[in-house]
N, C-alpha and C positions, 0 to 999 in steps of 0.2 A: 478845608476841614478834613481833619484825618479819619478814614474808613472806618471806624469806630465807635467815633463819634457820630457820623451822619446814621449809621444803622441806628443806635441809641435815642438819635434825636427821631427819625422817620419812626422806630416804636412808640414813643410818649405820644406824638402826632395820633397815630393812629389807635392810642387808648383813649386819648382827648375827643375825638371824632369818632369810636364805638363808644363811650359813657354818652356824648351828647346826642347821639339817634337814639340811644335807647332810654335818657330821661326824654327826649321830645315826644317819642311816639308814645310813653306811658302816660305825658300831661293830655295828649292830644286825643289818647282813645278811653274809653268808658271800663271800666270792670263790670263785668256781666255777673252780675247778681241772682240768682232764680228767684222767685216768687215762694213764701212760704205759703202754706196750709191755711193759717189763720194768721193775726200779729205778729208780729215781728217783736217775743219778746228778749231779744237782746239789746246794746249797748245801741242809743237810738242816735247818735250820732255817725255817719258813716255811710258808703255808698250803698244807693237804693237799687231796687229792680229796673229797670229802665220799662216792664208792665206791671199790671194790677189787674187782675180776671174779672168783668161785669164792672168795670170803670173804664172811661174815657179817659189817658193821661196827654193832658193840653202841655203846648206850650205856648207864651205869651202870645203870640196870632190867635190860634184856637182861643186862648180865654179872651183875649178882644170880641171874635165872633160871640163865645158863651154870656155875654156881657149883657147884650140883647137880649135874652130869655131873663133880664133880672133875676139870677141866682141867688141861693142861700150862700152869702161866701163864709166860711169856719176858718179863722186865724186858729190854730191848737198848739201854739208855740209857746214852748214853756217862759213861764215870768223869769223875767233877771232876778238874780239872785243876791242881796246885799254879800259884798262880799265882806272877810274876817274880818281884816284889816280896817274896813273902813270906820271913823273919824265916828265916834258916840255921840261929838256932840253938835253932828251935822245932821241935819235932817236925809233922809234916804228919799228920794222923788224921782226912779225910775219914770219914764216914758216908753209908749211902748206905740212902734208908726206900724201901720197895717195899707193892707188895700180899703181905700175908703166902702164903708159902709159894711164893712166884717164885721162878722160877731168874733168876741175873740174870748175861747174857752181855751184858758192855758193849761197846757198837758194832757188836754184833752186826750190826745195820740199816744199818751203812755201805756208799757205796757206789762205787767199788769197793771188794771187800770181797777181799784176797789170796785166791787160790784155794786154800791150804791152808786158812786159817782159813774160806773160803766151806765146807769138804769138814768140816771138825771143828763147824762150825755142825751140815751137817746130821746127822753123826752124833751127835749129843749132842742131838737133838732123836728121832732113835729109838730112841735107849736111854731117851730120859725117856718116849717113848709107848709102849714096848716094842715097835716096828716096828709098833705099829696106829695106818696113813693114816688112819684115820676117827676117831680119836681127838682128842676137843676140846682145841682149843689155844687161845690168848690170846696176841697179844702186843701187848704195849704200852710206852711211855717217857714222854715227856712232850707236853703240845699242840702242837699246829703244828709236828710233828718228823715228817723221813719216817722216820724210823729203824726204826719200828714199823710202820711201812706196809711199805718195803723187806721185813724180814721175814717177814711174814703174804705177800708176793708172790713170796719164795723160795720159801716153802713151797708154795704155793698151783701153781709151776709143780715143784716135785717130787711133785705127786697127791695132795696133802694134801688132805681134804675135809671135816674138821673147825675150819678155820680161821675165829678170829675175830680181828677188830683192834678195839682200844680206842680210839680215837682222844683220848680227853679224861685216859689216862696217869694215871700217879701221881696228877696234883692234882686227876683228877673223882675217884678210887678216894677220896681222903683227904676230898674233899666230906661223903661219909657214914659213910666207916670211917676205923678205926685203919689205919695203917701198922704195918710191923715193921724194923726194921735183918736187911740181907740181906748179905753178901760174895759176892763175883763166882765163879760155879761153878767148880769147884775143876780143873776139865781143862779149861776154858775159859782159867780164869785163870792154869796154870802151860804153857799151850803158849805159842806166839809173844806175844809182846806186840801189846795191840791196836792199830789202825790210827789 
């Protein structure tokens, strides 16, 4: 190989193997997010705080243990959305799998969130703990969603002290367990339409 070429090629080499440490080490480490003040109201897809102040943030172990105290679990994952495209004259029959035995208030975690539907959140969250603040709760959706952040921070600034967030949602719960098909709580879902 002529010295020209071996330089040329040992360069490419070693762009090939500085781009692949530095996509490896970006998939492999977390972006550090800070904690806002109150919700999170930006674009709610996207990397979260890895805390949340006067919440617990579990992950699947932890929420096994939290499991036992029979928690309030809060799916607040927004419903699927018919999309444009789809077929008029097909019926639309989203499904929607949860951790069994969630209540599931979709969009709950939006934010802003109307202030009636913000005032029917929290009351459909003390009728599910029977008005006991210390009473363990769960709320989760899916990864990298503030949705479930959001609400674990509502609660959390109404003296909630039971509060946990799930951060890794439906698809770490479904890592080890079964799912169940859940419909969106029934005062939830026949007040205002959600946001």
């Amino acid at each position: 190989m002529r010295p020209a070429a071996a330089t040329l090629l040992k360069g490419a080499v070693l762009v090939v193997a500085v781009v692949a440490l530095a996509m490896g080490s970006r998939a492999d480490s977390r972006v550090t997010v800070p904690e806002p003040d109150g919700v999170w109201t930006g674009p709610m897809r996207g990397h979260t705080p890895l805390t949340l102040r006067g919440a617990a943030v579990v992950d699947l172990t932890a929420l096994d243990a939290v499991m036992a105290d029979e928690p309030v679990l809060l799916d607040v994952a927004a419903a699927e959305k018919k999309p444009a495209d789809f077929p008029q004259d097909m019926p639309w029959l989203p499904i929607h799998r949860s951790i069994p035995g969630a209540v599931w208030l979709p969009a709950a975690g939006a934010a802003p969130l109307d202030p009636a539907r913000e005032a029917l959140f929290y009351e459909r969250v003390d009728a599910l703990t029977k008005g006991d603040k210390a009473k363990a709760i769960v709320t989760f959706c899916h990864p990298e969603c503030w949705g479930s952040w959001n609400a674990a921070k509502r609660l959390v600034l109404q003296g909630y002290t039971g509060v946990h967030w799930f951060p890794d949602g439906i698809e770490g719960w479904q890592d080890a367990h079964a799912t169940a098909v859940v419909k969106p709580d029934p005062a939830w879902a026949s007040n205002a339409a959600e946001p």
